[in-house]
CHARMM internal coordinates of N, CA and C (Angstrom, degrees):
IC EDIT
DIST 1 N 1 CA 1.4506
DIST 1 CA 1 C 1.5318
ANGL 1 N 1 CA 1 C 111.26
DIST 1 C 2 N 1.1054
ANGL 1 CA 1 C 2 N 123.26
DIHE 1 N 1 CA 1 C 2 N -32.31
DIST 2 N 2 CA 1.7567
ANGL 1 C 2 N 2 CA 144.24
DIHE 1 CA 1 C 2 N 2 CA -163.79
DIST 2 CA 2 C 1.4707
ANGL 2 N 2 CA 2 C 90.63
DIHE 1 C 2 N 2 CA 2 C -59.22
DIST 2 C 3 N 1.4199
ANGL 2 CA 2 C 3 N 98.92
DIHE 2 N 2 CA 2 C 3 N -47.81
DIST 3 N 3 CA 2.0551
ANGL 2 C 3 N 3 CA 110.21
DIHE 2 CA 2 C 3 N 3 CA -144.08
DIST 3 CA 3 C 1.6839
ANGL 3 N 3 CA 3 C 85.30
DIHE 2 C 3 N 3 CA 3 C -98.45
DIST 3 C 4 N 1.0817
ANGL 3 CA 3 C 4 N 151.54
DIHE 3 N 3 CA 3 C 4 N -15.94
DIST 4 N 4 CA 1.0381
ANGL 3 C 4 N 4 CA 135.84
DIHE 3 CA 3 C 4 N 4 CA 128.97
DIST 4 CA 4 C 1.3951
ANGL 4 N 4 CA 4 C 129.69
DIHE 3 C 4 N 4 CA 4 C -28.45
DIST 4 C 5 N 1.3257
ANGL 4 CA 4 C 5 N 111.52
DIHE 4 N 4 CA 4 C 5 N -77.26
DIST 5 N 5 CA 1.7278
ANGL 4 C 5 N 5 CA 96.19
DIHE 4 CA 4 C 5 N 5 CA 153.41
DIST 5 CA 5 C 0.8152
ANGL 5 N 5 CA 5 C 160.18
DIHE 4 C 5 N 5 CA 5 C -26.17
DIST 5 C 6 N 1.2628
ANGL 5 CA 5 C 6 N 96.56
DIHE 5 N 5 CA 5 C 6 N -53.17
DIST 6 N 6 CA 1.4402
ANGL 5 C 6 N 6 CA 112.29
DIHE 5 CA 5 C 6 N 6 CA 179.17
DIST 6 CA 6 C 1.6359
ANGL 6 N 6 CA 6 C 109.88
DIHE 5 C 6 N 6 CA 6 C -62.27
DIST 6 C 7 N 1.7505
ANGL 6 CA 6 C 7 N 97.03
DIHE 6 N 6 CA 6 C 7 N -51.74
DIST 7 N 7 CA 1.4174
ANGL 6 C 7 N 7 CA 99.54
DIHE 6 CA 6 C 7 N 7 CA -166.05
DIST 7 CA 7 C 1.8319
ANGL 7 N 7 CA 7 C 105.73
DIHE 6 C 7 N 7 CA 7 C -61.38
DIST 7 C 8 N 0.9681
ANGL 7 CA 7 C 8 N 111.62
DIHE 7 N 7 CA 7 C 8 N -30.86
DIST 8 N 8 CA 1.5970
ANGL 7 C 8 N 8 CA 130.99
DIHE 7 CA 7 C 8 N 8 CA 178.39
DIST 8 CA 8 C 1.7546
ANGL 8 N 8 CA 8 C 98.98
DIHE 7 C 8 N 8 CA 8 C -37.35
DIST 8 C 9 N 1.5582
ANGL 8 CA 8 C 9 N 91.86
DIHE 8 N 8 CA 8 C 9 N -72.89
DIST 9 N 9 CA 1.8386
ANGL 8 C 9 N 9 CA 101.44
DIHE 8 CA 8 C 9 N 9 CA 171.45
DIST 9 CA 9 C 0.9774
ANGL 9 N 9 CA 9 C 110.67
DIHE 8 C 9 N 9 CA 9 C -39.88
DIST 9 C 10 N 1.4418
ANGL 9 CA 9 C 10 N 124.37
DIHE 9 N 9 CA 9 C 10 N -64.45
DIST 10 N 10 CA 1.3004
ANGL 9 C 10 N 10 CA 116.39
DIHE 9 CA 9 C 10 N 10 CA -156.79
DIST 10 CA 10 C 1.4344
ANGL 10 N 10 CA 10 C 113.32
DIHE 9 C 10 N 10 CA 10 C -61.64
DIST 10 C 11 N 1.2696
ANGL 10 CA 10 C 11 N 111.86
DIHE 10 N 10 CA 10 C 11 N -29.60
DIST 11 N 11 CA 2.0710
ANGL 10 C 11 N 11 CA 120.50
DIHE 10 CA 10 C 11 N 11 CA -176.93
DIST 11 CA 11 C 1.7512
ANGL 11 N 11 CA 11 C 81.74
DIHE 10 C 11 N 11 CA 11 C -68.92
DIST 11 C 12 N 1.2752
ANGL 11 CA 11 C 12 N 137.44
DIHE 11 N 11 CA 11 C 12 N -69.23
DIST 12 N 12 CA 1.6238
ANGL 11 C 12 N 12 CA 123.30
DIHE 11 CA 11 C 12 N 12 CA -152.94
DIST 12 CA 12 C 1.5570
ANGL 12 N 12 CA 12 C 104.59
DIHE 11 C 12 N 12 CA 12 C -52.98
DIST 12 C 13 N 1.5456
ANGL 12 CA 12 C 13 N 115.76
DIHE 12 N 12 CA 12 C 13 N -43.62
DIST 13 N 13 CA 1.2908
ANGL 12 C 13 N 13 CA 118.28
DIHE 12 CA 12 C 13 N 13 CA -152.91
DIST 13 CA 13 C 1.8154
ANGL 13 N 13 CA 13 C 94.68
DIHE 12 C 13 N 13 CA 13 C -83.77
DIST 13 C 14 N 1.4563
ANGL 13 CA 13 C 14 N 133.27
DIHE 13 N 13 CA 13 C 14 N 0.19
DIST 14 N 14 CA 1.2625
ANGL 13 C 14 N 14 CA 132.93
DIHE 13 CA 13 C 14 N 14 CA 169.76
DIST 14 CA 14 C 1.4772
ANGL 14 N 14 CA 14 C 111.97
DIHE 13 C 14 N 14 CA 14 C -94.06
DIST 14 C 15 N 1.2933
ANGL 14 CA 14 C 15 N 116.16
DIHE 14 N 14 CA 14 C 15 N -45.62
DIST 15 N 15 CA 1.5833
ANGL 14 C 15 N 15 CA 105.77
DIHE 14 CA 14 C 15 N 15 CA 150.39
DIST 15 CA 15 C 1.1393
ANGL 15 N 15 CA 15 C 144.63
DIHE 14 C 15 N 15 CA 15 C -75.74
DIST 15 C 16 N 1.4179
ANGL 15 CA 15 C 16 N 116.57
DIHE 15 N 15 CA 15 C 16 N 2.22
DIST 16 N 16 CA 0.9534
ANGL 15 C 16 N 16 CA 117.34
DIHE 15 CA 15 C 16 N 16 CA -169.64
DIST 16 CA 16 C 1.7111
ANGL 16 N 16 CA 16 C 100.03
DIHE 15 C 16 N 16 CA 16 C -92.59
DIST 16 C 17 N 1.6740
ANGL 16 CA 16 C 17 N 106.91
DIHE 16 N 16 CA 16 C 17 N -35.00
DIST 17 N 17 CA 1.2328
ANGL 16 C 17 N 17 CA 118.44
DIHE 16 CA 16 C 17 N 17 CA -175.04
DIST 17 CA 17 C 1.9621
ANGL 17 N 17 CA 17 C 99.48
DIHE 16 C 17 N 17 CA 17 C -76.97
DIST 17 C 18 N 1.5747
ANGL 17 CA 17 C 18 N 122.05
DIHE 17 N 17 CA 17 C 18 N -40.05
DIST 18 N 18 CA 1.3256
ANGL 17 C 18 N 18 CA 109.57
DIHE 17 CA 17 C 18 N 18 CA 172.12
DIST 18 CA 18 C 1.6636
ANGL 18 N 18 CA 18 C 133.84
DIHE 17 C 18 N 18 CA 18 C -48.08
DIST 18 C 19 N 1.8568
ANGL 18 CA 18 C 19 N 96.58
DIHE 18 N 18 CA 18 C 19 N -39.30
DIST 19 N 19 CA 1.2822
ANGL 18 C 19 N 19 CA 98.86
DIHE 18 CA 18 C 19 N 19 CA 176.39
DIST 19 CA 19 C 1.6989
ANGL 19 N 19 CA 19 C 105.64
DIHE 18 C 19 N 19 CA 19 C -66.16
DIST 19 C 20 N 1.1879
ANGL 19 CA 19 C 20 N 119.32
DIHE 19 N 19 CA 19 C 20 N -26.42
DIST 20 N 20 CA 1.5876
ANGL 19 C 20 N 20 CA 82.50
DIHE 19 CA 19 C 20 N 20 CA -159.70
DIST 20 CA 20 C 1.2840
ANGL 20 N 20 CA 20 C 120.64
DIHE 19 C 20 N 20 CA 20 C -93.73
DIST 20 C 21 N 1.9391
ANGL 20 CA 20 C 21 N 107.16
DIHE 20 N 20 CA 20 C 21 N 8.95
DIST 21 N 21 CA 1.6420
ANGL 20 C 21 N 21 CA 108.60
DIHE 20 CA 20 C 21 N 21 CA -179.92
DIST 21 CA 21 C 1.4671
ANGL 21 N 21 CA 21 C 96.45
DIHE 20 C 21 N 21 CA 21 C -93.90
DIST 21 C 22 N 1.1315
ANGL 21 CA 21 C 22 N 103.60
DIHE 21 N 21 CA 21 C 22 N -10.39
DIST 22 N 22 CA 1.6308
ANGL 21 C 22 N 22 CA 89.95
DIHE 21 CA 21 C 22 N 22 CA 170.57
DIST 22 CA 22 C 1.9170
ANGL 22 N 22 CA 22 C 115.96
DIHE 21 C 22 N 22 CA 22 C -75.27
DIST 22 C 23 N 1.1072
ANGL 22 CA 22 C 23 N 125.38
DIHE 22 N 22 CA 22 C 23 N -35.01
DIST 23 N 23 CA 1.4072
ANGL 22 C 23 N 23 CA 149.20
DIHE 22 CA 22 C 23 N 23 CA -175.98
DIST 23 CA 23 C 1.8127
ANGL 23 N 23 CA 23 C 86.88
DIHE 22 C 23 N 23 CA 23 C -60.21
DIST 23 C 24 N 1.4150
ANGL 23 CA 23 C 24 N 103.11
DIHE 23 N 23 CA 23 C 24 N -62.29
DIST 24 N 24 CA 1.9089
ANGL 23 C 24 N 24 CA 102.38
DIHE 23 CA 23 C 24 N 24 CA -171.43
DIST 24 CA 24 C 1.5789
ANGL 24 N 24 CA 24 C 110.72
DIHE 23 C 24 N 24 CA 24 C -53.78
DIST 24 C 25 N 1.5756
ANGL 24 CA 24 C 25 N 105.68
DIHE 24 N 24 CA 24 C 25 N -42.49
DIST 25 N 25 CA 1.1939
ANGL 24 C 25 N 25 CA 114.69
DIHE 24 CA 24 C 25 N 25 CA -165.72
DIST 25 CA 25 C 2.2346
ANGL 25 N 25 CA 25 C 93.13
DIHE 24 C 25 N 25 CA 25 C -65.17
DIST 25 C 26 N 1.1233
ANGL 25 CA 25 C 26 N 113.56
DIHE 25 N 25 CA 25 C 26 N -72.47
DIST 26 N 26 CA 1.0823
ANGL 25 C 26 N 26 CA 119.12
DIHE 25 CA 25 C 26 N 26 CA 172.90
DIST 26 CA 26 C 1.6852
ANGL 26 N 26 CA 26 C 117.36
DIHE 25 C 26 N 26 CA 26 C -16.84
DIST 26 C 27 N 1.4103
ANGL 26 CA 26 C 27 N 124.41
DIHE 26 N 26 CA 26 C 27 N -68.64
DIST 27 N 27 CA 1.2847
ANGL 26 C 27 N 27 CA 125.93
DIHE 26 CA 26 C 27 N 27 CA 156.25
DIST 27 CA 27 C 1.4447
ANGL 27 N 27 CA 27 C 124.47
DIHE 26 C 27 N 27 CA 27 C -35.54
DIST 27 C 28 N 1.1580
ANGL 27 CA 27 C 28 N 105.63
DIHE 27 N 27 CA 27 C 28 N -55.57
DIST 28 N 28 CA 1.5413
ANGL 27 C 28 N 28 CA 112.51
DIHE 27 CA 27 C 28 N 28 CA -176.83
DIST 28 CA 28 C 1.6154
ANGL 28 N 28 CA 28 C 114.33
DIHE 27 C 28 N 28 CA 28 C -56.40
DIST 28 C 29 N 0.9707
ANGL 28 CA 28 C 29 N 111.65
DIHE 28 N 28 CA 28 C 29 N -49.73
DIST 29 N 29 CA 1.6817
ANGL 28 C 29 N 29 CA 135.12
DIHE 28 CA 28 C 29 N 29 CA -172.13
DIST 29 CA 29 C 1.5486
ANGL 29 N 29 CA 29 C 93.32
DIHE 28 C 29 N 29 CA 29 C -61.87
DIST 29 C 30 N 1.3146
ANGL 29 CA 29 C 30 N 119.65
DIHE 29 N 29 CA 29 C 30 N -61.27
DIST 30 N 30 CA 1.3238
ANGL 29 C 30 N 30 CA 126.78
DIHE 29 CA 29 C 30 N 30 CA -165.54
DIST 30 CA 30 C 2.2072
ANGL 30 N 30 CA 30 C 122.77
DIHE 29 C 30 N 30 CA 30 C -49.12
DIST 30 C 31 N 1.7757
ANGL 30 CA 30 C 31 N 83.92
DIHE 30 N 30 CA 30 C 31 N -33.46
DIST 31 N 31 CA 1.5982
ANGL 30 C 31 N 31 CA 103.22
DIHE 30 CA 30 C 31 N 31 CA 167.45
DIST 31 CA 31 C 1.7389
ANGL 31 N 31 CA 31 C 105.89
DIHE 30 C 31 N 31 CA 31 C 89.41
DIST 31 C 32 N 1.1128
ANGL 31 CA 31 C 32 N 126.21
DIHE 31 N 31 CA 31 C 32 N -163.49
DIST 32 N 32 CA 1.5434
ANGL 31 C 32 N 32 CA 102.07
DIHE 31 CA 31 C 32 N 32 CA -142.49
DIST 32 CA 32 C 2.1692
ANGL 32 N 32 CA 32 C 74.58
DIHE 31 C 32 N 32 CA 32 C -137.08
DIST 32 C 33 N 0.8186
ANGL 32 CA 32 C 33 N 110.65
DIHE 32 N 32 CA 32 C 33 N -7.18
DIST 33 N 33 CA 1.6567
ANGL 32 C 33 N 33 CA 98.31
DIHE 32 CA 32 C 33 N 33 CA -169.14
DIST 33 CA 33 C 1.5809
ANGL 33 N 33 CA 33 C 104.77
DIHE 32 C 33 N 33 CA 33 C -120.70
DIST 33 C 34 N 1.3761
ANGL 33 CA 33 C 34 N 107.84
DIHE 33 N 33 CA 33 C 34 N 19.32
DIST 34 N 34 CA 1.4593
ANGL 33 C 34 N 34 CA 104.10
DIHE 33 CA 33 C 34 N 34 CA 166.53
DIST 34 CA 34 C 1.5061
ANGL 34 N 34 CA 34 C 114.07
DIHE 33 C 34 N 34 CA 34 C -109.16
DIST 34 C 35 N 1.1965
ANGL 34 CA 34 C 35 N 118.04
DIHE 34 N 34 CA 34 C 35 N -172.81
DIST 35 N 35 CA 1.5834
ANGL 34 C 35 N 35 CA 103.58
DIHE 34 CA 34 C 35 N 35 CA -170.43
DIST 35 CA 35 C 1.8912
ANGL 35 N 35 CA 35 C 91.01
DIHE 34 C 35 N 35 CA 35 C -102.10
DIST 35 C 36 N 1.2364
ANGL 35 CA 35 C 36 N 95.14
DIHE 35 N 35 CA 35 C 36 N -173.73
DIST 36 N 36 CA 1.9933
ANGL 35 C 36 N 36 CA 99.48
DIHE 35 CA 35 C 36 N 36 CA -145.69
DIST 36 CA 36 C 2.3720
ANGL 36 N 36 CA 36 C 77.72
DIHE 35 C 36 N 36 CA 36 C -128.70
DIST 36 C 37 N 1.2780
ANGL 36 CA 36 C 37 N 103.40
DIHE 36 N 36 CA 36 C 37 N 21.96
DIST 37 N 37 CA 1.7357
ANGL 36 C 37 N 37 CA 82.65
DIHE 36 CA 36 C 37 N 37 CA 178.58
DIST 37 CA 37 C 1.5283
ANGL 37 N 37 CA 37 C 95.83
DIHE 36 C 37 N 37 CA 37 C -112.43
DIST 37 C 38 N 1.8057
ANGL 37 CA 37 C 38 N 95.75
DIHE 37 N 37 CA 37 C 38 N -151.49
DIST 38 N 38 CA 1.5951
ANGL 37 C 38 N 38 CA 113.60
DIHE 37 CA 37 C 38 N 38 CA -151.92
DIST 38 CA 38 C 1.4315
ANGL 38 N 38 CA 38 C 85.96
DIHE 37 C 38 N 38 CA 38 C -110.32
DIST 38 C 39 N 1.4850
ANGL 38 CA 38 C 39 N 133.87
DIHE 38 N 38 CA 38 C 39 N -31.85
DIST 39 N 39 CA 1.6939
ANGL 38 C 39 N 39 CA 130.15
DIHE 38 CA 38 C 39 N 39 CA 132.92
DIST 39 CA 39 C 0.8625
ANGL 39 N 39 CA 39 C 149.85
DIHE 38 C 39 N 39 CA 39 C -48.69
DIST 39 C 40 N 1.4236
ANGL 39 CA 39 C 40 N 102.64
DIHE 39 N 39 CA 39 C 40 N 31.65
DIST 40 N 40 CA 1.3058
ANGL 39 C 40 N 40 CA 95.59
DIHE 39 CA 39 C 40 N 40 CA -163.51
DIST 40 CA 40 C 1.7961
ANGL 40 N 40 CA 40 C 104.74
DIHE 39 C 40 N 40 CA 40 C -83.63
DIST 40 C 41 N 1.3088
ANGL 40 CA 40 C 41 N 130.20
DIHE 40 N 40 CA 40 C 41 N -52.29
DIST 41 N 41 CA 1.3362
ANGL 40 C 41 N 41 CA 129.70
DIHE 40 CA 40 C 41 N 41 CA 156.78
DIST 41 CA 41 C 1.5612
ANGL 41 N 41 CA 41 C 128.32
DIHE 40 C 41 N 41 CA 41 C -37.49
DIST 41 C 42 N 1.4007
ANGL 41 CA 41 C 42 N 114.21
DIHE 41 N 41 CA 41 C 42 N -14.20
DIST 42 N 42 CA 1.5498
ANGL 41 C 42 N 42 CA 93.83
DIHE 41 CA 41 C 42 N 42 CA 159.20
DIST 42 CA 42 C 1.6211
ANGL 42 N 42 CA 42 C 100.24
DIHE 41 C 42 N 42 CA 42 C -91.79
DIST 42 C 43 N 1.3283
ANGL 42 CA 42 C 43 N 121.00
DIHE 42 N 42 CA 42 C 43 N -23.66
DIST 43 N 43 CA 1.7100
ANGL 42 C 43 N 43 CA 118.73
DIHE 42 CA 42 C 43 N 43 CA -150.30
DIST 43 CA 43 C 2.0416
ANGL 43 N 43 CA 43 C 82.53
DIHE 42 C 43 N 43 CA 43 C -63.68
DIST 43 C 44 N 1.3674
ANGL 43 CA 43 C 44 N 110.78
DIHE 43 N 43 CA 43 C 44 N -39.80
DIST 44 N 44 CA 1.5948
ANGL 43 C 44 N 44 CA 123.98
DIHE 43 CA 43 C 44 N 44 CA -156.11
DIST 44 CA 44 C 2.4405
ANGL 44 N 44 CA 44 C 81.42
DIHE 43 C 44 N 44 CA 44 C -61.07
DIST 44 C 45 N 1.6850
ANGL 44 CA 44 C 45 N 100.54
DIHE 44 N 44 CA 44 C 45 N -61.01
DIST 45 N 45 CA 1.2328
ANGL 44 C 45 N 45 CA 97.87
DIHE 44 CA 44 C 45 N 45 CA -162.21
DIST 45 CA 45 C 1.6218
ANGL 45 N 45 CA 45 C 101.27
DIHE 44 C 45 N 45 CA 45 C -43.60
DIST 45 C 46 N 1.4238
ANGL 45 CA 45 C 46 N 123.50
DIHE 45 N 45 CA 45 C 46 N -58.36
DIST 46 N 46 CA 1.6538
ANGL 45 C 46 N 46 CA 119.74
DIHE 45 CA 45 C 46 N 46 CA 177.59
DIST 46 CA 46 C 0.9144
ANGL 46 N 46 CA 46 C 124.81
DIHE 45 C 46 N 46 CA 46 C -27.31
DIST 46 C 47 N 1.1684
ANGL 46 CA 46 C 47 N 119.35
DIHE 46 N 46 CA 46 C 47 N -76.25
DIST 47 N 47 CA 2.0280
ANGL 46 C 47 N 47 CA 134.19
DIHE 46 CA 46 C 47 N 47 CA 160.17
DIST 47 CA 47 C 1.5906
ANGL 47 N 47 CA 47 C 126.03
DIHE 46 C 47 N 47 CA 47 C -12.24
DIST 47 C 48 N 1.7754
ANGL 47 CA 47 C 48 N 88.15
DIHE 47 N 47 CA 47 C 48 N -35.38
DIST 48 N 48 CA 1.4014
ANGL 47 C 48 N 48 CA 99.66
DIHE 47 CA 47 C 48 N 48 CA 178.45
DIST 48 CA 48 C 1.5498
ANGL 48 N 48 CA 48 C 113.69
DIHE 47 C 48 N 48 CA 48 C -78.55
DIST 48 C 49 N 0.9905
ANGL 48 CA 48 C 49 N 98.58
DIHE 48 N 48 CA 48 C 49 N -51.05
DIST 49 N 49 CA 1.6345
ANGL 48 C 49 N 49 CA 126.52
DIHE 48 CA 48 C 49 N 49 CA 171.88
DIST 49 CA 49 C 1.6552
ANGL 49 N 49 CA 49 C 124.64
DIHE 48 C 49 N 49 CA 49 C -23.77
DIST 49 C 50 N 1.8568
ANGL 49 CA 49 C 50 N 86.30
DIHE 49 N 49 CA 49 C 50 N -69.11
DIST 50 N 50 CA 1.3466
ANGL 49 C 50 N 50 CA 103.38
DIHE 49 CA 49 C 50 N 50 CA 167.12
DIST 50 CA 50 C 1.4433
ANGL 50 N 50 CA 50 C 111.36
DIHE 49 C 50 N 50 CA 50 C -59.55
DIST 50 C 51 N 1.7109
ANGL 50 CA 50 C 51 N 133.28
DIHE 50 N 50 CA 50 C 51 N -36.20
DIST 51 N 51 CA 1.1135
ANGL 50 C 51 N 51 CA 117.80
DIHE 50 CA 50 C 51 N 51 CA -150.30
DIST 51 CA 51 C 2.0095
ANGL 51 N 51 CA 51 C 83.22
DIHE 50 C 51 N 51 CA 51 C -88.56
DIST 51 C 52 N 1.2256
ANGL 51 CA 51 C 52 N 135.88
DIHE 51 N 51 CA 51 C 52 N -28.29
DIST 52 N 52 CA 1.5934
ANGL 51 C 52 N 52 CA 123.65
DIHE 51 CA 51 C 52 N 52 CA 172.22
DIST 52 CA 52 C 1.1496
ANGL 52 N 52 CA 52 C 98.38
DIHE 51 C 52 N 52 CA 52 C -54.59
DIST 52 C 53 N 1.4344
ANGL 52 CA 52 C 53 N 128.60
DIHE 52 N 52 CA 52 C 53 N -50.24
DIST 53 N 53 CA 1.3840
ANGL 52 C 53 N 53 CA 109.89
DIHE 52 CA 52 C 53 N 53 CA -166.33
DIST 53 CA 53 C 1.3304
ANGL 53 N 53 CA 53 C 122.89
DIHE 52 C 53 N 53 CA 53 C -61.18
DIST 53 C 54 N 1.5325
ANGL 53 CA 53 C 54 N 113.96
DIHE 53 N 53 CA 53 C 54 N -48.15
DIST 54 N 54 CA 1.4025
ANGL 53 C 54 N 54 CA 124.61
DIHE 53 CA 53 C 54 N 54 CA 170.19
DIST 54 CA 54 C 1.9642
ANGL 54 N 54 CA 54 C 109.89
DIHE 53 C 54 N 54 CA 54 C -28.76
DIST 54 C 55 N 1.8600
ANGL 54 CA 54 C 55 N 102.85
DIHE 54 N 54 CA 54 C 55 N -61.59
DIST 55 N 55 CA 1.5618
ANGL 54 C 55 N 55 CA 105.99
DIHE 54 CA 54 C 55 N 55 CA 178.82
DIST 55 CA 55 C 1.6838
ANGL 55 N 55 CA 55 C 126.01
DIHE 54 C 55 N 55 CA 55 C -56.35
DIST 55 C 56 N 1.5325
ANGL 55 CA 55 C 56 N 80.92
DIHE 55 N 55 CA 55 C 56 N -32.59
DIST 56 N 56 CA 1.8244
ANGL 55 C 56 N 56 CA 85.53
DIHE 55 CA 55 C 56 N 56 CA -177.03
DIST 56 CA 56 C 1.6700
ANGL 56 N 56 CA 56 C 106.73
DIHE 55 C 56 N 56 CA 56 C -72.57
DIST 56 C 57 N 1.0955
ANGL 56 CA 56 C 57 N 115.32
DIHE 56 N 56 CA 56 C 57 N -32.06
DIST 57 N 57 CA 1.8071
ANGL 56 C 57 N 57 CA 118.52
DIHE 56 CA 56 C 57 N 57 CA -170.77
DIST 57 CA 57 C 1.5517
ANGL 57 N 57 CA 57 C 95.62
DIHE 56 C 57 N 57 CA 57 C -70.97
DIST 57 C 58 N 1.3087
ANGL 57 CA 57 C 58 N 116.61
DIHE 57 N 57 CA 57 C 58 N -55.60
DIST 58 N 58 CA 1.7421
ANGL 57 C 58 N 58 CA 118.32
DIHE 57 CA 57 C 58 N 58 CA 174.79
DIST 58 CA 58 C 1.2431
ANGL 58 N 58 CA 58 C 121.16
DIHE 57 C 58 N 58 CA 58 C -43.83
DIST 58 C 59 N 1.8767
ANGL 58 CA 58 C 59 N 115.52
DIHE 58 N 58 CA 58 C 59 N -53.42
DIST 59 N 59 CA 1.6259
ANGL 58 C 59 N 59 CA 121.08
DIHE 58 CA 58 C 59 N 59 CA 154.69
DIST 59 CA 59 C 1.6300
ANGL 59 N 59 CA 59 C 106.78
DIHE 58 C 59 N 59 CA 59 C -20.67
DIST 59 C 60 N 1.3251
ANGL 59 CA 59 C 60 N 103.52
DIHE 59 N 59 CA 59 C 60 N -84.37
DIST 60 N 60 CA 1.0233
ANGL 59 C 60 N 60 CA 113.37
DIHE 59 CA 59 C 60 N 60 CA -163.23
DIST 60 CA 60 C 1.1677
ANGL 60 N 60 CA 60 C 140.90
DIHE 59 C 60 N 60 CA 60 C -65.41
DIST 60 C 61 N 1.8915
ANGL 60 CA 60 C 61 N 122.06
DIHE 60 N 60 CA 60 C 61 N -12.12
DIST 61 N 61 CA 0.8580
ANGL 60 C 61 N 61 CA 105.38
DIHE 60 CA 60 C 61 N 61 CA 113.98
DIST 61 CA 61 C 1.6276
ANGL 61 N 61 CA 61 C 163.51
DIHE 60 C 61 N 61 CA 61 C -95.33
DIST 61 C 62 N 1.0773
ANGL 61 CA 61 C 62 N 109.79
DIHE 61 N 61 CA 61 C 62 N 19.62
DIST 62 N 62 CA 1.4515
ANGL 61 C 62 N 62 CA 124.43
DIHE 61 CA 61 C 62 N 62 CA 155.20
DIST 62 CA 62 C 1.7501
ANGL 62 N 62 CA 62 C 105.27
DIHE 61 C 62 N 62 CA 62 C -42.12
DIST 62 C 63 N 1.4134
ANGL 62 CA 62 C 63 N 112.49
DIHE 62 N 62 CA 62 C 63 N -66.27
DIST 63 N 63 CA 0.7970
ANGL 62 C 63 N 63 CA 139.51
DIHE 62 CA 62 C 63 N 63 CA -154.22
DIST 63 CA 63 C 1.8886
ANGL 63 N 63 CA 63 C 120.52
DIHE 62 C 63 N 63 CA 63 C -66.65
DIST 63 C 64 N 1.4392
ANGL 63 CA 63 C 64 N 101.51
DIHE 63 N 63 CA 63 C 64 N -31.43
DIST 64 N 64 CA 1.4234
ANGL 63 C 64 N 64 CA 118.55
DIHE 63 CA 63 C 64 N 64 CA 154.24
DIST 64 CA 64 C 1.6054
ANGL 64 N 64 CA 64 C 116.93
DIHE 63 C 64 N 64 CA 64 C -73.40
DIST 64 C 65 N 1.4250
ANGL 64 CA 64 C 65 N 106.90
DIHE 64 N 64 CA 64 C 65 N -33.61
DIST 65 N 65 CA 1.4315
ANGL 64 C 65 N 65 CA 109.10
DIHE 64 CA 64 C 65 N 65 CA 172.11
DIST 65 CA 65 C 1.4522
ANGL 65 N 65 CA 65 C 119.55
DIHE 64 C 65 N 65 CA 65 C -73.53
DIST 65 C 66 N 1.0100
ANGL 65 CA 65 C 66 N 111.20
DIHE 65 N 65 CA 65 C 66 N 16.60
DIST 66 N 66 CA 1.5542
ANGL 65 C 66 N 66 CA 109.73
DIHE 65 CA 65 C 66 N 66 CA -166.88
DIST 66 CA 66 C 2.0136
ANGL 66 N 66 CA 66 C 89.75
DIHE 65 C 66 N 66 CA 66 C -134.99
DIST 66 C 67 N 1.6139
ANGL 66 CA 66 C 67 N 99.24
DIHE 66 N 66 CA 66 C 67 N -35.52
DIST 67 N 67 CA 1.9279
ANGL 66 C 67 N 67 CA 78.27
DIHE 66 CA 66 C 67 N 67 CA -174.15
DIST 67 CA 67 C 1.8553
ANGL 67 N 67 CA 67 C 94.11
DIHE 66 C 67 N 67 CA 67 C -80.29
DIST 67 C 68 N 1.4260
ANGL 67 CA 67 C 68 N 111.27
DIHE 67 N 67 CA 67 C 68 N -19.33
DIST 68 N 68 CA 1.8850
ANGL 67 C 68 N 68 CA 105.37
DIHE 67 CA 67 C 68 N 68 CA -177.45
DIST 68 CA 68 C 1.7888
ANGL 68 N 68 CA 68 C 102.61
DIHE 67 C 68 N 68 CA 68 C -39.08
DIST 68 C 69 N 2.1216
ANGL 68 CA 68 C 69 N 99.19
DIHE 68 N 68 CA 68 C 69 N -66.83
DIST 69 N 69 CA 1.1970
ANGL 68 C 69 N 69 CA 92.07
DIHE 68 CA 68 C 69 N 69 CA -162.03
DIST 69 CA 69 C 1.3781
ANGL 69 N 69 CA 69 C 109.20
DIHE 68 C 69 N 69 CA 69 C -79.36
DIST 69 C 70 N 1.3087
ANGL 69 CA 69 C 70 N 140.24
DIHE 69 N 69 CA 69 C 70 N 35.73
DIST 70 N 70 CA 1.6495
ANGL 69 C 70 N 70 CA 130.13
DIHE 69 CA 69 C 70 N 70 CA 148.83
DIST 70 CA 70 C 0.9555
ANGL 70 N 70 CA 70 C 93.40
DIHE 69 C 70 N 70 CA 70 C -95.66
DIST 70 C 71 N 1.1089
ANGL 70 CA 70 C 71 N 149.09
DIHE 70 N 70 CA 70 C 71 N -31.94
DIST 71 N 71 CA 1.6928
ANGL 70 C 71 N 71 CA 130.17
DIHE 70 CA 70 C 71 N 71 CA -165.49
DIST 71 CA 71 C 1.3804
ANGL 71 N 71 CA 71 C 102.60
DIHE 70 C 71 N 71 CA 71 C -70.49
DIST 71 C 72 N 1.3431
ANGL 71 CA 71 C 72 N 121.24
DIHE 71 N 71 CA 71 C 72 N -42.76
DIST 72 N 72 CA 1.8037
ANGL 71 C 72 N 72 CA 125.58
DIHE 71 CA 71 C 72 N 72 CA -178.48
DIST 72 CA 72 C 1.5729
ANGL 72 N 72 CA 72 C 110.19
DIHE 71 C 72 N 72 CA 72 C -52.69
END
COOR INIT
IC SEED 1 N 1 CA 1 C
IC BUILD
């Protein structure tokens, strides 16, 4: 009955210790300047978003600045 136990422990305390280098490994891999959620791929699609928008607003005005001085 003993060695039942024991061996019992020893299986929890091997997964218990497998799962969690997988969890470190997971973090680690992932890198330290991305976000750590389950959004993280739309938060990335937004980011993108904003940064077109940022170019398109600059386009555009470039682009008024350029029909101003033909009109002068």
């Amino acid at each position: 009955m003993q060695i039942r136990i024991l061996v019992a422990g020893l299986f929890l305390m091997l997964a218990i210790a497998s799962c969690s280098d997988k969890q470190a490994d997971k973090n680690a891999a992932a890198g330290s300047g991305e976000p750590q959620h389950v959004w993280k791929e739309q938060v990335k699609a937004l980011d993108k978003a904003k940064r077109l928008e940022d170019d398109m607003n600059a386009a555009f005005e470039k682009r008024a600045k350029e029909i101003d001085a033909q009109a002068q």
